[in-house]
C-alpha positions in Angstrom: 75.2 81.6 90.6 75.2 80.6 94.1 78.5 78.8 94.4 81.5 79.9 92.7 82.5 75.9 92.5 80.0 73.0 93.5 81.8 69.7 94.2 79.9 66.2 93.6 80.6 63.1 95.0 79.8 60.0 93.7 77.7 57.8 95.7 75.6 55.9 93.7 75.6 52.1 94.6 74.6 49.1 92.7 73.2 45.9 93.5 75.7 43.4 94.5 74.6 41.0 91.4 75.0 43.8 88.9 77.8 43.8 86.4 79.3 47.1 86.6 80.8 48.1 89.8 79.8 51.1 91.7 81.6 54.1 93.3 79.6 53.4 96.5 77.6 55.1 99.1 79.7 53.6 101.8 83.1 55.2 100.2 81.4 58.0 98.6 80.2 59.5 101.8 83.7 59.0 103.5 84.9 61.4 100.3 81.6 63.8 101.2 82.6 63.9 104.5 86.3 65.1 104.3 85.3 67.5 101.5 82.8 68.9 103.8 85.0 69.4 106.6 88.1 70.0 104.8 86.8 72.8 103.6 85.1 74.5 106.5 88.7 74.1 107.8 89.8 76.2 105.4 87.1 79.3 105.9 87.7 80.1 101.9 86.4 83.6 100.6 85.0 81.7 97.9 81.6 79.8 98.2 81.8 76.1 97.6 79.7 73.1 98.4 80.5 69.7 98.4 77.5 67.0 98.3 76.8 63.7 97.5 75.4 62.9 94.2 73.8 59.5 92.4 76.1 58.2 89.2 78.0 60.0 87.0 77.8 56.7 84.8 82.0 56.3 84.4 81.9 54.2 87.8 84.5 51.5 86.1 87.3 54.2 86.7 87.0 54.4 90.7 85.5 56.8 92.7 84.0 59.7 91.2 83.9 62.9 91.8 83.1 65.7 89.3 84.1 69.8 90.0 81.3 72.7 88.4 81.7 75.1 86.6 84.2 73.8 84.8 83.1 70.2 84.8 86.0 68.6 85.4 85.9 64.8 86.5 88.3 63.2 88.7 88.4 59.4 88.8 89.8 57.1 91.4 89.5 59.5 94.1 90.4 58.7 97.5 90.0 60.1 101.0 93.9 61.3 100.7 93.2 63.1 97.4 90.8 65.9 99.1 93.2 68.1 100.7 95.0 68.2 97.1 91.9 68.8 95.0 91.3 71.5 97.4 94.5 73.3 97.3 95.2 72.6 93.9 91.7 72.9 91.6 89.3 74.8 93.9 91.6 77.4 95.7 94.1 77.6 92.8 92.1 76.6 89.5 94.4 74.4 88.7 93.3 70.6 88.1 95.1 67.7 89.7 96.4 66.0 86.4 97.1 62.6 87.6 92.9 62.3 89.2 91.4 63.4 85.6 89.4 61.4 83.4 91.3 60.2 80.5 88.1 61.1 77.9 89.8 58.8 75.5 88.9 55.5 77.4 85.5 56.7 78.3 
C-alpha cells in the first residue's frame, strides 16, 4: 500500500434545485486545503494524503470526510475539526468520537 492512511474529502455538489443537500465543492475544498497543509506542517513519518473526492452518498449529515484503511466516516466536519482529526485518528489511531457517523441513522 502506498499510504499508510488516505484521507477523502467530500466535495461533491448538487444542483441547487435538487432535494438532498450537498457537502459542497466550495466547503469541501476549504477542508482539502487545511488537511493538505496541516499536514505538511506536521512532516509525519507516516505517508498520508488528503484529497478531494465526489459523494460519499450520507451528505444529509454535513460535511463529509471519510479516513482509509479503516474506513471511518466523520460527519459534519469543519475547517476547525482538522487539526483534531489529525492529532487524534491519523497520528494517534484514535477516532474523534463526537465527528463519527452514527450508522444507526444512516
Amino acid at each position: 500500500m502506498k499510504y499508510d492512511k488516505h484521507i477523502f474529502i467530500c466535495t461533491n455538489q448538487r444542483a441547487p434545485t435538487a432535494t438532498r443537500q450537498s457537502c459542497g465543492e466550495v466547503h469541501g475544498m476549504i477542508i482539502v486545503d487545511a488537511f493538505k497543509k496541516k499536514l505538511k506542517e506536521k512532516e509525519l513519518t507516516i505517508k498520508v494524503r488528503a484529497q478531494k473526492s465526489g459523494c460519499l452518498d450520507i451528505c444529509d449529515f454535513g460535511q463529509t470526510v471519510v479516513v482509509y484503511p479503516e474506513g471511518v466516516f466523520y460527519v459534519g466536519v469543519e475547517e476547525s475539526d482538522v487539526d483534531e482529526i489529525i492529532e487524534e485518528h491519523i497520528i494517534h489511531n484514535r477516532p474523534v468520537a463526537r465527528l463519527l457517523l452514527d450508522k444507526s441513522k444512516y
